[in-house]
C-alpha positions, 0 to 999 in steps of 0.5 A, spaced: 881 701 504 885 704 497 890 698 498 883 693 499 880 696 492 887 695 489 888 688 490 880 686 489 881 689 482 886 684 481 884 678 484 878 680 479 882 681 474 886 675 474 880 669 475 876 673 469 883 672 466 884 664 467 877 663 467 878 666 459 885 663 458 881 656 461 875 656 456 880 658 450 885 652 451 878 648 451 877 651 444 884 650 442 882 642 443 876 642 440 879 644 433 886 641 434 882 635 434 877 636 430 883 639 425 886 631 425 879 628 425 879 632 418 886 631 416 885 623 417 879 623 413 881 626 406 882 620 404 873 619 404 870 620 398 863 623 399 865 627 405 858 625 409 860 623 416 856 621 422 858 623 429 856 618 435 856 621 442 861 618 446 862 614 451 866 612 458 871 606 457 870 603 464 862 602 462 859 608 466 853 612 463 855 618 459 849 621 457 851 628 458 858 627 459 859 624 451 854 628 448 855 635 450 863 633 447 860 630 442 856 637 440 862 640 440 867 636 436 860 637 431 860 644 431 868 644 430 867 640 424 862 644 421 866 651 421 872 647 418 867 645 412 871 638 410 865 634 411 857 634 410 855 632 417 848 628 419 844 631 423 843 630 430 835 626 430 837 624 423 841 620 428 837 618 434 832 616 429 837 611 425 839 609 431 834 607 434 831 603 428 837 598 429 836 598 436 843 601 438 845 604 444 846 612 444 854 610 446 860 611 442 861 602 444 859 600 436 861 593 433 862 591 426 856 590 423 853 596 427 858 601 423 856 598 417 849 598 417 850 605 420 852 607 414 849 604 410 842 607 412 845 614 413 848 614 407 856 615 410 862 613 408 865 614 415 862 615 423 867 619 429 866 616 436 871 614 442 871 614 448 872 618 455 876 617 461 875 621 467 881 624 470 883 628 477 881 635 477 875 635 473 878 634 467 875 627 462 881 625 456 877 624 450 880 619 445 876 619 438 875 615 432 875 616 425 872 609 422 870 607 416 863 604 416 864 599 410 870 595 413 869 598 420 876 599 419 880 605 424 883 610 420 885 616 424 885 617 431 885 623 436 886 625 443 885 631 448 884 633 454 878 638 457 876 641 463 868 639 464 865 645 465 858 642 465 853 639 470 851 632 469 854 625 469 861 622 473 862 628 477 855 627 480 853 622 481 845 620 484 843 619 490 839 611 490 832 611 492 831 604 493 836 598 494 836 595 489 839 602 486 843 603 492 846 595 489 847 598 482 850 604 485 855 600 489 858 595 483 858 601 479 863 604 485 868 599 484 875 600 482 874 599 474 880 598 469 880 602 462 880 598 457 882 600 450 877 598 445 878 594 439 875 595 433 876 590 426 882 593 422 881 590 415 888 588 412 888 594 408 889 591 400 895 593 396 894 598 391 894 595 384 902 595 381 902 600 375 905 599 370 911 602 367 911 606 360 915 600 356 913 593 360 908 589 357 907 581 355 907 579 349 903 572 345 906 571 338 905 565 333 911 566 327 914 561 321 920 560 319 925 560 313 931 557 312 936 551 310 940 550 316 946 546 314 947 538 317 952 534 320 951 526 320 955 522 323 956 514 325 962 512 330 963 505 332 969 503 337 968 496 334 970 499 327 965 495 326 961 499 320 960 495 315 961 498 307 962 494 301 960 496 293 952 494 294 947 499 296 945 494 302 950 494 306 949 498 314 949 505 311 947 504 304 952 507 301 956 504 295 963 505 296 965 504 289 965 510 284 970 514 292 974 510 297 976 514 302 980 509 305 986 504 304 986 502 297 987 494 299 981 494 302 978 495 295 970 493 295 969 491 303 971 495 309 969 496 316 970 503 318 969 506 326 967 513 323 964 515 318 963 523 317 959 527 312 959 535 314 956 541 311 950 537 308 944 542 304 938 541 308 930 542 306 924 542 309 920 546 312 920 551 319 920 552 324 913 553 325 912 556 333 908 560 338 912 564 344 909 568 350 914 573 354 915 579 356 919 586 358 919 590 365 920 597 365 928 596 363 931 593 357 931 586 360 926 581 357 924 573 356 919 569 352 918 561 351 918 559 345 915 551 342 917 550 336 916 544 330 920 543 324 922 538 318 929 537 316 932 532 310 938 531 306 937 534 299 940 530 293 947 533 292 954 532 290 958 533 297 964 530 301 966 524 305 970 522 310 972 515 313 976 514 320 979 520 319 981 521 312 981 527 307 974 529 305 972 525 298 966 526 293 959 523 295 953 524 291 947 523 294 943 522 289 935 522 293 932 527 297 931 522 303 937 519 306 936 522 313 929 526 315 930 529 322 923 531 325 924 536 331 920 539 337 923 545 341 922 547 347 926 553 349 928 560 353 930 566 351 933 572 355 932 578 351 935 585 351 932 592 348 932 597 346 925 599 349 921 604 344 914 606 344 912 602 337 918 599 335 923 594 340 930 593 336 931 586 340 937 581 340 939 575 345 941 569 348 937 562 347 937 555 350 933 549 350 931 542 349 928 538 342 926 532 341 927 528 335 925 522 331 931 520 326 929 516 320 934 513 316 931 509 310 937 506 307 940 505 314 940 498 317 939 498 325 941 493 328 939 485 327 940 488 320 932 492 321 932 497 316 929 501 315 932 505 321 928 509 325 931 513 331 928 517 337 933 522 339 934 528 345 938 534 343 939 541 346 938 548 342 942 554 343 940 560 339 943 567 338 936 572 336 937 579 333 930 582 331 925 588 332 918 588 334 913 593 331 906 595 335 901 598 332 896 598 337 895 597 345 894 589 343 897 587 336 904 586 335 908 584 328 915 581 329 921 581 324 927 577 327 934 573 324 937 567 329 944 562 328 941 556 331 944 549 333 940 543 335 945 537 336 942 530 337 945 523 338 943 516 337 945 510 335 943 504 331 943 499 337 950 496 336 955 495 341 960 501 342 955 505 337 955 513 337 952 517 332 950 524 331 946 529 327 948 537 328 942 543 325 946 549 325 945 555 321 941 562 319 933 563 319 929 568 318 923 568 321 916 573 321 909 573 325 904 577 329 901 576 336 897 580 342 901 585 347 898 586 354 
């Protein structure tokens, strides 16, 4: 009788053990999820949420089974004080207005005006699979109700420990109950159900400390050097003593030729080199910028007026030792130019002030006009069109005195070549530009 007593104790004690240990691992669940719910649902601003009761997968009634789930996932959610939660009639109430079923079964356009008339930025629901041994795998939800996207999900297992709902099933009282009960009975397939993500838009690029574009306009100064030369493999460049000849040049007062060729020959290169230019420019507007590193670039367009100056200079013809020429106006040649070109550009990056230097390459196109020069069909005076190629070395700095106004300072060798001809047979002539500018402006950073 003592042994009886002995052994009713423990088998007492060990179901008053389990059935705690149960009811305790349940509760574990409930808060795990809960906890992941909150976790995910960091990201929301105002903290008000609304928890939709949940619903079987397969289609099935869960009326009891979601909502007392549901209850639990609420009261879970509350003690850990993430979230502002929207009463439960506040709920059946809105739900009702539009007409929705009391299931966790939401479509887009569902969720959004959910949210709109609750108030909150994101809704809990899910689904619930029943399982062997009485137990319901519960997958939950957290959807934000603007894009009725999905972003954070939780599972768990439970042990149903309530009446009601897919463990009792009831009993028809007509046929066509039996009927609906019947279809119902059918083997049924779970099937995941699918909410609309939202391509989740990329966060907008930050911009470094030292990057920034820049727009500027800036004039030139400067009087780069000129090189002109005519070349004909004919040798067919006529010179005489008059100033009506095809270069317009008198070759009387120096002849840097033959002597027996006193007052008429025909040379094949007729060579002037370092020739002092004026003009003006160049007057010019360049957009670029800068990463974060020391690399940058711009574009930059560009005009400038360039003419020989009336001077005393050299000569050379075929090939002879330089002779002295004078160039007694101011407009024997006159090159127009428009520039298109690139820079890379390096620096040393500052807060205000970039120290900069750089390699430049681009295209110009020039018209040539030679007043005293005869073109061919003896057309004077002669006007040329004539592409050419830029290169250029930059070496300035850049000042900015506020988030969006820039000043810039900058010295650059550069050298526009071009070539053209007159219009006879085996003609070649070019004009190279090269020398130091300086040049100064402002513009717009951004």
């Amino acid at each position: 009788m003592y042994f009886n007593l002995k052994m009713f104790r423990v088998a007492i004690t060990a179901a008053v053990f389990f059935s705690f240990s149960a009811v305790s691992f349940a509760e574990d669940s409930y808060t795990k999820l809960a906890k992941e719910i909150a976790t995910a649902g960091s990201s929301i601003t105002n903290k008000k949420i609304a928890i939709i009761p949940f619903s079987y997968a397969d289609g099935r009634v869960a009326t009891k089974d979601g909502s007392v789930i549901s209850e639990r996932i609420t009261m879970k959610l509350i003690k850990l004080r993430k979230f502002e939660i929207v009463e439960r009639s506040m709920l059946d109430k809105v739900m009702g207005e539009l007409k929705l079923q009391n299931s966790g079964m939401m479509d887009a356009t569902s969720t959004q005006q959910l949210g709109k008339l609750l108030g909150v930025e994101a809704i809990v629901t899910g689904t619930l699979v029943e399982m062997q041994g009485g137990k319901i795998e519960v997958n939950a939800r957290l959807i934000k109700t603007e894009t009725a996207q999905a972003i954070g999900a939780a599972e768990m297992t439970v042990e149903k420990d309530w009446v009601g709902d897919a463990a009792t099933p009831v009993q028809p009282q007509t046929q066509a109950q039996a009927q609906a009960q019947q279809q119902q009975a059918q083997p049924t397939y779970y099937q995941q159900p699918t909410y609309y993500q939202q391509p989740t838009a990329p966060a907008p690029r930050v911009r470094g400390k030292y990057e920034y574009g820049f727009f500027e306009v800036f004039y030139g100064f400067g009087s780069p050097d000129m090189r002109l030369e005519f070349s004909n493999t004919n040798s067919n460049i006529i010179l005489d003593n008059t100033y009506t000849n095809e270069l317009g040049i008198n070759i009387t007062p120096n002849r840097p030729y033959p002597t027996y060729a006193y007052n008429h020959y025909h040379a094949g290169t007729v060579t002037f080199d370092k020739l002092k230019t004026g003009g003006s420019g160049p007057l010019a507007m360049r957009v670029g910028g800068y990463s974060n590193s020391v690399i940058g670039g711009d574009f930059e367009f560009s005009y400038e007026n360039r003419n020989i100056l009336a001077q005393d200079t050299t000569w050379s013809v075929d090939g002879t030792a330089p002779a002295a020429f004078t160039f007694s106006s101011n407009d024997y040649a006159t090159v127009k130019t428009f520039g298109m070109s690139f820079d890379l550009l390096l620096r040393v990056p500052g807060e205000t002030i970039d120290p900069y230097t750089g390699l430049g390459l681009g295209l110009s196109l020039n018209t040539i006009d030679l007043p005293y020069v005869w073109g061919v069909n003896s057309v004077a005076p002669d006007v040329e069109f004539a592409p050419g190629l830029m290169f250029r070395i930059p070496i300035g700095i850049r000042i900015r005195t506020s988030n969006h106004l820039s000043f810039v300072a900058e010295v650059r060798y550069e050298l526009n070549s071009m070539s053209f001809d007159r219009g006879f047979a085996g003609e070649s002539d070019s004009i190279k530009l090269s020398g130091t500018k300086f040049i100064a402006g402002m513009g717009l950073t951004f």
